[in-house]
C-alpha positions in Angstrom: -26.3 -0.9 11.6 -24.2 0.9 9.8 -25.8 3.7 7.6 -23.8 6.3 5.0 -25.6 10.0 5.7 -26.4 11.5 2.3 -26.3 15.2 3.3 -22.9 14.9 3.8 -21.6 14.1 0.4 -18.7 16.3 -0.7 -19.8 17.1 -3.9 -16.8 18.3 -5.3 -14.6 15.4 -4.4 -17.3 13.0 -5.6 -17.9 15.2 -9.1 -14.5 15.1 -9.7 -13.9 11.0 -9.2 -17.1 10.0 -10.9 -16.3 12.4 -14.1 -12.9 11.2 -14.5 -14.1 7.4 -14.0 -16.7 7.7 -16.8 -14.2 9.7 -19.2 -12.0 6.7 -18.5 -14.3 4.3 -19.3 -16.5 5.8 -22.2 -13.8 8.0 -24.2 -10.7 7.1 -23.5 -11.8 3.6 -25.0 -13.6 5.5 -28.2 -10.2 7.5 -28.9 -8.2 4.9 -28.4 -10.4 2.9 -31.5 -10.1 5.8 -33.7 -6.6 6.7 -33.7 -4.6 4.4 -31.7 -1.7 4.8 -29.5 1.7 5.5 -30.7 5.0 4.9 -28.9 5.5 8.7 -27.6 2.1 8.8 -26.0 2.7 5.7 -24.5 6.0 6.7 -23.3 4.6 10.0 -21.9 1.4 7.6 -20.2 4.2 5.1 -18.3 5.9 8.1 -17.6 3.5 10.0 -15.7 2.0 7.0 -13.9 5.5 5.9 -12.6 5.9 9.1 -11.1 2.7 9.8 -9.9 2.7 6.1 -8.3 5.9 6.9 -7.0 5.1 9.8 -5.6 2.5 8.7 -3.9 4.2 4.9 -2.1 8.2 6.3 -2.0 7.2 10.2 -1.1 3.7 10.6 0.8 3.5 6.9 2.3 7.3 5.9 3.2 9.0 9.0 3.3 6.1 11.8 5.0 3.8 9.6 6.7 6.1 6.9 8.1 9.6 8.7 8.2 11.0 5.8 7.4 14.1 7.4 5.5 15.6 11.0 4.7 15.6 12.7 1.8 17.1 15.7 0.4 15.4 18.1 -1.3 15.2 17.0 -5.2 13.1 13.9 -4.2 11.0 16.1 -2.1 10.4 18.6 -4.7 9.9 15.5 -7.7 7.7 14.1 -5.0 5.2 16.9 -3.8 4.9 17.8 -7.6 4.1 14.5 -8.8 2.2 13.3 -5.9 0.1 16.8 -6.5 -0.9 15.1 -10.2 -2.3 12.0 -8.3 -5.6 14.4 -7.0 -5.5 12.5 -3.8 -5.0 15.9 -1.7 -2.0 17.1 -0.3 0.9 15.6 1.4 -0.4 16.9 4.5 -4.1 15.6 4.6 -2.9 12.3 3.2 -0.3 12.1 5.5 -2.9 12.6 8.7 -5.6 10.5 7.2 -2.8 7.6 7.1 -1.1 8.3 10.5 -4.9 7.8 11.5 -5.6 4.9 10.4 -2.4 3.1 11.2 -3.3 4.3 14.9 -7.2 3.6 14.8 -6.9 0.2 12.3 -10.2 -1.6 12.2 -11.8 1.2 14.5 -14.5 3.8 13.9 -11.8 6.5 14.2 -10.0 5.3 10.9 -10.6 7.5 7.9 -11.0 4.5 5.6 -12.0 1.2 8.0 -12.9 -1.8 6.2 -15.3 -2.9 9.3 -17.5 -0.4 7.3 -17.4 -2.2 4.3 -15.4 -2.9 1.1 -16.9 0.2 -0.8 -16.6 2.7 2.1 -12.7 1.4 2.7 -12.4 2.1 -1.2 -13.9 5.1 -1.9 -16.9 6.2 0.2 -14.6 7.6 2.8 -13.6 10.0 0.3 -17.3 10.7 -1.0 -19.0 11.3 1.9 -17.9 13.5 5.1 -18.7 11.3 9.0 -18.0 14.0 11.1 -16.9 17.8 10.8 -13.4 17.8 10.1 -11.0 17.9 12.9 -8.0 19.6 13.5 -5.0 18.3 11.7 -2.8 17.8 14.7 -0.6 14.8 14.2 1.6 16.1 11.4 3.5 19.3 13.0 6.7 18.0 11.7 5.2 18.1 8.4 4.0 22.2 9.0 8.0 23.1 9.6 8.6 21.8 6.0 8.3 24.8 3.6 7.9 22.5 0.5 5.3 20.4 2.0 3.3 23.6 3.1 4.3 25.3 -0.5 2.2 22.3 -1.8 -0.5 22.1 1.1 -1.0 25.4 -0.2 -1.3 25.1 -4.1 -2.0 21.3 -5.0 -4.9 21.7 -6.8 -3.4 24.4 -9.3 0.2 21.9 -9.4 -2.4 18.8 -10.4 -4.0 20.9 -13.0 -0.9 22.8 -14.0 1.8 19.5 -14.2 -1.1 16.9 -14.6 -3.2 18.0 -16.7 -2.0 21.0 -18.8 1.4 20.0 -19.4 1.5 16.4 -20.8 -1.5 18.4 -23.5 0.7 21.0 -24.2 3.6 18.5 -24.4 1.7 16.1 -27.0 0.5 19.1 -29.0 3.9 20.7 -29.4 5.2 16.9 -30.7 2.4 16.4 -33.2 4.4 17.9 -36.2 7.2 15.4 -35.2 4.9 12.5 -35.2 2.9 13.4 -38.7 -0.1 13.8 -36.3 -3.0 16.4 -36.0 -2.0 18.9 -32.9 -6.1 19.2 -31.4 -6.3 15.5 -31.9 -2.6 14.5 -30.2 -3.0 17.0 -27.4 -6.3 15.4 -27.1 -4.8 11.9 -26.5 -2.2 13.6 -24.3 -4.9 14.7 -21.8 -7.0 11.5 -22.1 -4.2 9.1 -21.6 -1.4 10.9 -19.5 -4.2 13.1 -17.5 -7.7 11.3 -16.8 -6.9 7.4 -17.6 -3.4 7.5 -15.5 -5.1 9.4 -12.7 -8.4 7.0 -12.7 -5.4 4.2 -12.6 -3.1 5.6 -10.1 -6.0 6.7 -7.6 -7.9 3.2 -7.8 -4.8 1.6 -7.4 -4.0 3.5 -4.0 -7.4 2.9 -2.8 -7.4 -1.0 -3.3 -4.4 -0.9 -1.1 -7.3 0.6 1.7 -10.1 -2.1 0.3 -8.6 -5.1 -1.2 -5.6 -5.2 1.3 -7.8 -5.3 3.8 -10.1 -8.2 2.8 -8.0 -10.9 0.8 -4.5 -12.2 0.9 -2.2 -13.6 3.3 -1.5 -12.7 6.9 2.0 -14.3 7.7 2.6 -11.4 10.5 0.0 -10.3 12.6 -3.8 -11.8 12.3 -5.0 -9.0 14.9 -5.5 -6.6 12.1 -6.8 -6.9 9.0 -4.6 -6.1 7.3 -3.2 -8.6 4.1 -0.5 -9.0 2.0 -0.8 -9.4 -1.8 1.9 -9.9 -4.6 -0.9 -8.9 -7.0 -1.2 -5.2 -5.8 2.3 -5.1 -5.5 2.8 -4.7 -9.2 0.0 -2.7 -9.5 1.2 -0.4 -7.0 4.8 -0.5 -6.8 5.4 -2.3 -3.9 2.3 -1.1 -1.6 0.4 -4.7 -1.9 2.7 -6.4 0.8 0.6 -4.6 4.0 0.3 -7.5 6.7 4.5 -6.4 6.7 3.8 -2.6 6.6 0.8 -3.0 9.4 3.5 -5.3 11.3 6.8 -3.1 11.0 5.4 0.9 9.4 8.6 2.4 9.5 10.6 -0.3 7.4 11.5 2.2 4.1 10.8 -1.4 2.8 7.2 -3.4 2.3 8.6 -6.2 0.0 11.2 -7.3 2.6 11.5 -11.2 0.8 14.5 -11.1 -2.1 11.8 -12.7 -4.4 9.0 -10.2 -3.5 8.1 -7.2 -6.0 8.7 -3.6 -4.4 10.6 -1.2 -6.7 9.8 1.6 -4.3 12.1 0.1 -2.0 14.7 -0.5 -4.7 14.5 2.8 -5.8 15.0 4.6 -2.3 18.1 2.1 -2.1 19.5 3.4 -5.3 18.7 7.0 -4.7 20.8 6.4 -1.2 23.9 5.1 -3.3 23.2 8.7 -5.0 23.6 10.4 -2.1 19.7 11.9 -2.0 18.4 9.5 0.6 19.8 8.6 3.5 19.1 7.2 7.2 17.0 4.2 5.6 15.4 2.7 8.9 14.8 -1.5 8.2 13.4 -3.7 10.6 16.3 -7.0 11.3 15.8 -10.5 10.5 15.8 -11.4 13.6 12.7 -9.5 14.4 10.7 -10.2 11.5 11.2 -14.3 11.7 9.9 -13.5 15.8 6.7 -12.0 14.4 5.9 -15.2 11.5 7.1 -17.4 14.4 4.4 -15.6 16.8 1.8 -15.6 14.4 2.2 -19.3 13.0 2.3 -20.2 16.7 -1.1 -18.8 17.4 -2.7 -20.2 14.0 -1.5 -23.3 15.6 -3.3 -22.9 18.6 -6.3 -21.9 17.0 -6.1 -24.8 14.6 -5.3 -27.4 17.6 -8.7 -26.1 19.4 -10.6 -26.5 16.4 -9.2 -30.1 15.9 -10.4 -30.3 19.7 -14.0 -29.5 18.9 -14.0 -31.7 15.3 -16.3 -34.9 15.5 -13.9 -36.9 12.9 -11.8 -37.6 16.0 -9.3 -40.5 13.7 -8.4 -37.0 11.7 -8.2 -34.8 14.8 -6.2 -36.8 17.2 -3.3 -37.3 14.6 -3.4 -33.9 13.2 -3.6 -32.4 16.9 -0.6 -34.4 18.0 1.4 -34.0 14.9 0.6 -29.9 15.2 1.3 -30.3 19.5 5.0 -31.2 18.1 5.4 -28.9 15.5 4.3 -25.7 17.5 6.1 -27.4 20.6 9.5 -26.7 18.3 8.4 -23.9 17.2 8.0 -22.5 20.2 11.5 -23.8 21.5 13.0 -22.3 18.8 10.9 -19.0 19.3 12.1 -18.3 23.1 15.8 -19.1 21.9 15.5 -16.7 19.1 13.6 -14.1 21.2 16.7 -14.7 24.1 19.1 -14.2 21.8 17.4 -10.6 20.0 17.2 -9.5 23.6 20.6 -10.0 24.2 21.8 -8.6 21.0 23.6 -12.3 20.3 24.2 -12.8 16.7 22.6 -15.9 15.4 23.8 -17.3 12.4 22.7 -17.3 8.9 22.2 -21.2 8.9 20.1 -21.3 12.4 18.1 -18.5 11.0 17.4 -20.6 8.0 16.6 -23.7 10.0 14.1 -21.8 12.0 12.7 -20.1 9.3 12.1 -24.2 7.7 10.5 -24.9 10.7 8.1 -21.7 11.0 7.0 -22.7 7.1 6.5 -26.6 7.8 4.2 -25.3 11.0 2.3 -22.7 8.5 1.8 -25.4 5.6 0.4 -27.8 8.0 -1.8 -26.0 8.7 -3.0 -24.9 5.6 -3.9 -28.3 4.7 -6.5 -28.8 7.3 -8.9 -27.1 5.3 -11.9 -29.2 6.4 -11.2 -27.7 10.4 -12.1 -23.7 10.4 -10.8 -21.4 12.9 -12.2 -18.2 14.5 -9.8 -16.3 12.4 -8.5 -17.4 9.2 
């Protein structure tokens, strides 16, 4: 059984989430009711959360830890800066605890594994210390980037500095513009634009490692798991869509539908037309309709054997047969597809469709024999 060793809580890290939790609770709330929230303090909230959550998903996830584009140095900068105010380390140790877990998913070796539980994938990881650090040895590409190490170096005094000094210095210097009083405005500003947005932007990051890992979809790849979730997409710019980003890490996109919610990826696309990203790596079409074709042919199987073993045998033998032919299509259409990527053959935009029908007709099936469980939902 799995037990969580006391004597190795890192104090400071657990001080520093618990204090800004309960500020963020108890009186944020309390000077919120006694003096409101005007449009400039609101302004300079969004603000800061949009950067610090972009930060975070387009600058230390997409950009450092997957490589999955190029950027020059303004977004760098804008990114280590920002990404400093989130207090979720540096792009360094953030970038190795993620290249971890992508590599050990599921396994004792990742940082934040949800076999562990939904708490310890959230935040216990980050409370309590399993083992003497190791040596940070899988981001070396990282160490040759002077920024990155500029950052490594000083993100503590960048979070307080940019975080938490300046949006209270920036509130009390408007106060006279507003008709407000300076102590109390500056107060807001570090309430609302410091604690309350970092409380937000941290909890949001870490239900990507928790909730993403426990509920949503899995149209991908059910040997992880890892879930998709167009919930935490808002919340997270993007992020919530991580059966995809489990399936294809290097895709500068996570949202990879046209109806799916990712501005992370719409803003590294714009920032490309601006010349400051570049060498945006996407996964094809192709490839992605082979892996929802793989995957709903193996929730087939599984749903066929479970139909096998069901004692209502006048609801198992038609929805086995009706399934047989489905995934029998399926798979047709699979091995042509799968041919066809192999032999760099273009396949049309109409095929593509039809096969992408076919792989949702399979999937929806399925999902209506709710009465017949599988091993793995």
């Amino acid at each position: 059984m799995f037990r969580i060793p006391f004597k190795r809580v890192n104090w400071i890290t657990s001080i520093f989430l618990v204090t800004t939790a309960l500020l963020a609770l108890t009186v944020v709330p309390i000077y919120l009711y006694k003096h409101g929230i005007d449009w400039f303090q609101f302004s300079m909230f969004f603000f800061y959360t949009v950067a610090t959550t972009m930060s975070i998903t387009l600058g230390y996830h997409r950009l450092y830890s997957h490589l999955a584009f190029k950027a020059k140095w303004p977004v760098r900068l804008f990114t280590l800066l920002f990404g400093a105010c989130a207090f979720e380390n540096s792009c360094l140790d953030w970038t190795s605890d993620h290249r971890t877990h992508h590599k050990h998913v599921d396994h004792d070796e990742d940082p934040y594994d949800i076999s562990k539980g939904f708490m310890w994938a959230h935040i216990g990881w980050l409370i309590f210390k399993m083992r003497p650090e190791e040596p940070v040895n899988n981001v070396n590409d990282l160490r040759k980037d002077k920024l990155c190490m500029f950052q490594h170096k000083y993100v503590h005094w960048i979070g307080m500095i940019l975080g938490g000094v300046v949006p209270t210095a920036i509130a009390y210097l408007v106060a006279p513009l507003v008709g407000a009083d300076p102590l109390t405005y500056a107060l807001g500003g570090f309430l609302l634009s410091g604690v309350l947005r970092i409380v937000i932007v941290q909890h949001a990051t870490f239900f990507i490692n928790s909730l993403c890992h426990t509920i949503g979809k899995r149209p991908y790849n059910t040997e992880n798991s890892a879930r998709d979730s167009a919930i935490m997409a808002v919340f997270t710019c993007g992020e919530g869509y991580h059966n995809y980003h489990h399936a294809f890490q290097h895709d500068y996109r996570n949202g990879v539908k046209p109806w799916q919610f990712d501005p992370t990826k719409w803003m590294i696309w714009t920032l490309s037309k601006l010349g400051l990203t570049s060498g945006l790596r996407r996964v094809s079409d192709e490839r992605i309709l082979l892996a929802e074709m793989r995957e709903a042919g193996r929730q087939a199987t599984r749903k066929i054997e479970a139909l096998s073993a069901s004692t209502n045998h006048s609801i198992s033998e038609k929805a086995t047969d009706l399934l047989h032919n489905l995934s029998q299509r399926l798979t047709e259409s699979y091995d042509e597809l799968e041919k066809a990527t192999s032999e760099k053959v273009e396949v049309s935009r109409k095929v593509m469709n039809q096969w992408q029908s076919e792989t949702r007709e399979l999937v929806r099936h399925i999902a209506t024999l709710k009465g017949v469980k599988t091993v793995s939902n």
